[in-house]
C-alpha positions as CSV (number, residue, x, y, z in Angstrom):
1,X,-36.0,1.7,46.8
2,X,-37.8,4.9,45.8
3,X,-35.9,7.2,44.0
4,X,-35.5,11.1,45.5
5,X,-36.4,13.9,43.2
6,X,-33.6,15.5,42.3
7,X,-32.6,19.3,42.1
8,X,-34.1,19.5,38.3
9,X,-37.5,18.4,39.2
10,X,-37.3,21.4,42.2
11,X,-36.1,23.4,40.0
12,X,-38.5,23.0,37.7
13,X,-41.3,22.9,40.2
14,X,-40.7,26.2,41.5
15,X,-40.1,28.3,38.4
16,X,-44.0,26.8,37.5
17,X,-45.0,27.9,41.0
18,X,-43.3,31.2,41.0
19,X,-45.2,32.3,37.6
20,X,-48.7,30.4,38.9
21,X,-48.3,32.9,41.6
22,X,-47.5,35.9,39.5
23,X,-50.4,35.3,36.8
24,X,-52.6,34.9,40.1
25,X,-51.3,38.4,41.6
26,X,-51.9,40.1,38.2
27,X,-55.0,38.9,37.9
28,X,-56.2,39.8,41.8
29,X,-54.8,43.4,40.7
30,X,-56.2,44.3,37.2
31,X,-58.8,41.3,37.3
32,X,-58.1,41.1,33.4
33,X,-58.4,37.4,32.1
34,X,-58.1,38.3,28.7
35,X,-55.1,40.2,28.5
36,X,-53.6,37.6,30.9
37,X,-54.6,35.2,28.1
38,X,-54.1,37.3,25.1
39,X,-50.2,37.5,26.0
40,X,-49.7,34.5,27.3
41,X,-50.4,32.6,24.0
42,X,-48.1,35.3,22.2
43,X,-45.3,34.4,24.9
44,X,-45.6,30.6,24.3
45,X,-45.8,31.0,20.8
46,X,-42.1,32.6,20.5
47,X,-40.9,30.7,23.1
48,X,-40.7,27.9,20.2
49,X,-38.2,30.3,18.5
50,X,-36.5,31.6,20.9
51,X,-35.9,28.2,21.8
52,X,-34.7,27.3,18.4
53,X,-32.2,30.2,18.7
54,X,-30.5,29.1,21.6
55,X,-30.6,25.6,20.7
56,X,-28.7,26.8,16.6
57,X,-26.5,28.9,19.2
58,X,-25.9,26.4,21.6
59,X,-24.8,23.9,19.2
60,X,-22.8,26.0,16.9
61,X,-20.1,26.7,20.1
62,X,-20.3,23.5,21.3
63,X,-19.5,22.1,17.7
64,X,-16.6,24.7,17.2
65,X,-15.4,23.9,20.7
66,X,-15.4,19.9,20.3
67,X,-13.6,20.5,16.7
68,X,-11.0,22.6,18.6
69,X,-10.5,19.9,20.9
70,X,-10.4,17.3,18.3
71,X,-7.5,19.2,16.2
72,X,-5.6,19.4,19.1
73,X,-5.5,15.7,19.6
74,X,-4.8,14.9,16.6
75,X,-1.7,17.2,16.1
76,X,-1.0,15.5,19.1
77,X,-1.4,12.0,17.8
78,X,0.3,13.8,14.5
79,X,4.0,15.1,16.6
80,X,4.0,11.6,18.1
81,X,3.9,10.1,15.0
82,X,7.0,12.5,13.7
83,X,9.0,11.6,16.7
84,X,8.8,8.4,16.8
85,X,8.9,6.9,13.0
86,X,8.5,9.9,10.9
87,X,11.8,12.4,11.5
88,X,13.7,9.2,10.7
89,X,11.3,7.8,8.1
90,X,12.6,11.3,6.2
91,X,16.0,11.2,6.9
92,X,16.2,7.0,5.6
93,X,14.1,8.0,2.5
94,X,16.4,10.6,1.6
95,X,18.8,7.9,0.7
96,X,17.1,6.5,-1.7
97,X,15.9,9.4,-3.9
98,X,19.3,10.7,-5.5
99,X,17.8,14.4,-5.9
100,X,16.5,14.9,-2.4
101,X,19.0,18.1,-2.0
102,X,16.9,19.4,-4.8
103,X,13.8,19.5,-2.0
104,X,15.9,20.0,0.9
105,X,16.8,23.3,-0.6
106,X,12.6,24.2,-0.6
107,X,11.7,23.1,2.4
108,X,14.2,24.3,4.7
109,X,11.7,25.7,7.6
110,X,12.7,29.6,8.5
111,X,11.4,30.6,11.9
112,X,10.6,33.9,9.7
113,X,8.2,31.7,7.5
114,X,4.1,33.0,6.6
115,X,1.4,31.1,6.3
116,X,1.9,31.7,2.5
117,X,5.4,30.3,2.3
118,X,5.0,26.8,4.2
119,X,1.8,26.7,1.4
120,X,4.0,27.4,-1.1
121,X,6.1,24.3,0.5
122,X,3.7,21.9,0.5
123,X,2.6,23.1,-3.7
124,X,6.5,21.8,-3.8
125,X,6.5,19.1,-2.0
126,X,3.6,17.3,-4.0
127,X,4.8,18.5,-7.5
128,X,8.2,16.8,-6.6
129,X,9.1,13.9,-8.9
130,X,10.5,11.9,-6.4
131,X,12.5,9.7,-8.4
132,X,13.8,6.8,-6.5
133,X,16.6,4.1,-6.7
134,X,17.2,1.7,-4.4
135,X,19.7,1.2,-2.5
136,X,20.0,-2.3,-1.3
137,X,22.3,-1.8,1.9
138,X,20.1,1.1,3.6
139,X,16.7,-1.1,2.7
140,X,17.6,-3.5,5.6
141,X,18.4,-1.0,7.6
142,X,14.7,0.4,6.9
143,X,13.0,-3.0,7.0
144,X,14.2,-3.5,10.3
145,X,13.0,-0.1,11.3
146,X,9.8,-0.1,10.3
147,X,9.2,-3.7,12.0
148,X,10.3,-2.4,15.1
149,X,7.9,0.4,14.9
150,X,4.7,-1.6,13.2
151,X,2.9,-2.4,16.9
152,X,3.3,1.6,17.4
153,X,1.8,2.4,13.8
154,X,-1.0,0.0,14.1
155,X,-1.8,1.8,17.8
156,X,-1.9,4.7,16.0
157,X,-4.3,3.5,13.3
158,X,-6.9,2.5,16.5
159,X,-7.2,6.2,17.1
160,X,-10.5,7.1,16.4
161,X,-9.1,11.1,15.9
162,X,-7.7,10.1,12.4
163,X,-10.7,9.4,11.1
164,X,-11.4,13.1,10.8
165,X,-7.6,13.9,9.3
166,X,-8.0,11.7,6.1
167,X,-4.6,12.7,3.9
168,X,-2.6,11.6,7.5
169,X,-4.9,8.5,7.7
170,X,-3.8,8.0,3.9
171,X,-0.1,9.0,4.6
172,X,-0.5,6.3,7.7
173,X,-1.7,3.4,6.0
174,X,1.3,4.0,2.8
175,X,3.8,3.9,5.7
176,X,2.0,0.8,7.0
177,X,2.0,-0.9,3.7
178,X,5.7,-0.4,3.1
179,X,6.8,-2.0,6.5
180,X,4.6,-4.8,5.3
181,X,5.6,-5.2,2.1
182,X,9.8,-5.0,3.3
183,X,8.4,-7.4,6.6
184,X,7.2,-10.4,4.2
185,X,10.3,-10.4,2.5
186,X,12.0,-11.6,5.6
187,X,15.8,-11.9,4.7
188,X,15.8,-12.0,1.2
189,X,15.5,-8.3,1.1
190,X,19.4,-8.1,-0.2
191,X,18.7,-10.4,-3.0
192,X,15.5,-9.7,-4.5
193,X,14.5,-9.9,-8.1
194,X,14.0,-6.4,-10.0
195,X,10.4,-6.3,-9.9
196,X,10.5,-6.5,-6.2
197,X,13.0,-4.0,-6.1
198,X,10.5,-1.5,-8.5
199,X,7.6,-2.3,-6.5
200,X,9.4,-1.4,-3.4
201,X,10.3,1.8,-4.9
202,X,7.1,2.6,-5.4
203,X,6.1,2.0,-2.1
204,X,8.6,3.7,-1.0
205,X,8.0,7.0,-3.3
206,X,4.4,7.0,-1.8
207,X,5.2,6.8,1.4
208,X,7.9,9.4,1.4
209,X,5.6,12.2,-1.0
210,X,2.8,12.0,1.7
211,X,5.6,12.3,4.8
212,X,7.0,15.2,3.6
213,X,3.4,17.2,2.4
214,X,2.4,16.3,6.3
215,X,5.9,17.0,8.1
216,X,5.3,20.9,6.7
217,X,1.4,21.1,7.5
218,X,2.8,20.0,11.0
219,X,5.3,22.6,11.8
220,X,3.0,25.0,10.0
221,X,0.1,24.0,13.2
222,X,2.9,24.3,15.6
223,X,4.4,27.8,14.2
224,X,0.4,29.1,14.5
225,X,-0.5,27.4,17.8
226,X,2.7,26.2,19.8
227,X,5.6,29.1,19.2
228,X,8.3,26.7,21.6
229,X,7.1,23.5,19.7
230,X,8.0,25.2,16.1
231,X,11.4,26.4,17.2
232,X,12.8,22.6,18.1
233,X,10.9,21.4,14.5
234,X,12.6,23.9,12.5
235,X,15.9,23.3,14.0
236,X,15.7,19.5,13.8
237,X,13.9,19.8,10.3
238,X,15.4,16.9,8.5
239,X,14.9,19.7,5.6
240,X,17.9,21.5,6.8
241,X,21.0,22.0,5.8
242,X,22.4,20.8,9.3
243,X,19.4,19.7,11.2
244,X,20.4,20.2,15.4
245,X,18.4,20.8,18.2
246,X,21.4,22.9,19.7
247,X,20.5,26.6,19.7
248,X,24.0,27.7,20.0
């Protein structure tokens, strides 16, 4: 089946007619080849650089506009994450670090908080010993936890948008490794030896330093970008000294 031109090629065609036609008239007027000529060369000769300007252009907000894009999904990807494992990822890990009231009292989110006080959050929230000790009743509770949620992590690790966010790619993969770790130990979890125990606490301090540095970049992004978003995080902030999502 022959294929029908389509509007690019007409397009095309008659801009090439259309200056054919006006070379053609300025000649019949001023019957001047060489200055037709002289600054046509000229004209094609910056037409490479004025080409290479719109192209630099072009591309420059095309790349700013798909990275824009691309950040939104991925706080997207980011507040799913927090909803659905991470809020109470924070809130189990708590119980196992005896001076978690020590951070609780740094981190809890103000709606009256700058951009230099959630960074000031986040210096604390990485510089904070986390010192844990386990408790052996509340690590079944989290084992079972984190094997109910492991298909929903692993979907999360097929998104293609975290490979552009590598600290919550990082943060991911420690949460990830802790489920696995508590999964294989099936139910011997309340009677382990203590290396087991230690090595779980390790785990477990990794995972819960990386939560916490990403919990306050996140409500930072939501306190810049999505006002309503911010004021359910800071109220529900697991930070707080009594975390509700009731207003009054």
């Amino acid at each position: 089946m022959k294929k029908t031109p389509g509007w690019r090629f007409w397009i095309t065609l008659i801009l090439i007619a259309s200056s054919a036609v006006t070379y053609l008239i300025h000649y019949l007027i001023f019957r001047d080849v060489h200055h037709i000529f002289l600054y046509l060369i000229g004209d094609i000769a910056f037409l490479f650089i004025d080409v290479l300007l719109v192209i630099l252009i072009i591309e420059s907000l095309l790349s700013q506009r798909e990275k824009r894009a691309l950040i939104k999904k991925l706080n997207m990807v980011i507040g799913t994450f927090f909803s659905e494992v991470g809020l109470e990822l924070l809130n189990r890990f708590s119980t196992f670090v005896p001076q978690a009231s020590d951070l609780q009292k740094k981190l809890e989110i103000k709606p009256t908080w700058s951009k230099r006080e959630f960074q000031e959050a986040i210096k604390e929230s990485r510089k904070f010993p986390y010192s844990v000790s386990i408790d052996v009743g509340a690590l079944g509770g989290l084992q079972q936890f984190l094997i109910n949620k492991r298909s929903f992590m692993l979907h999360l690790l097929d998104n293609p948008s975290l490979l552009e966010h590598e600290r919550f790619t990082d943060m991911l993969w420690a949460v990830f490794h802790l489920a696995e770790e508590l999964a294989f130990r099936g139910d011997r979890i309340g009677h382990l030896p203590q290396p087991d125990y230690d090595h779980l606490g390790h785990d477990l301090k990794r995972a819960y330093s990386q939560i916490v540095g990403e919990w306050i970049a996140y409500t930072q992004h939501l306190k810049e970008s999505y006002p309503f978003l911010f004021s359910l995080a800071s109220r529900i902030n697991p930070f707080s000294s009594s975390p509700s999502a009731i207003i009054g």
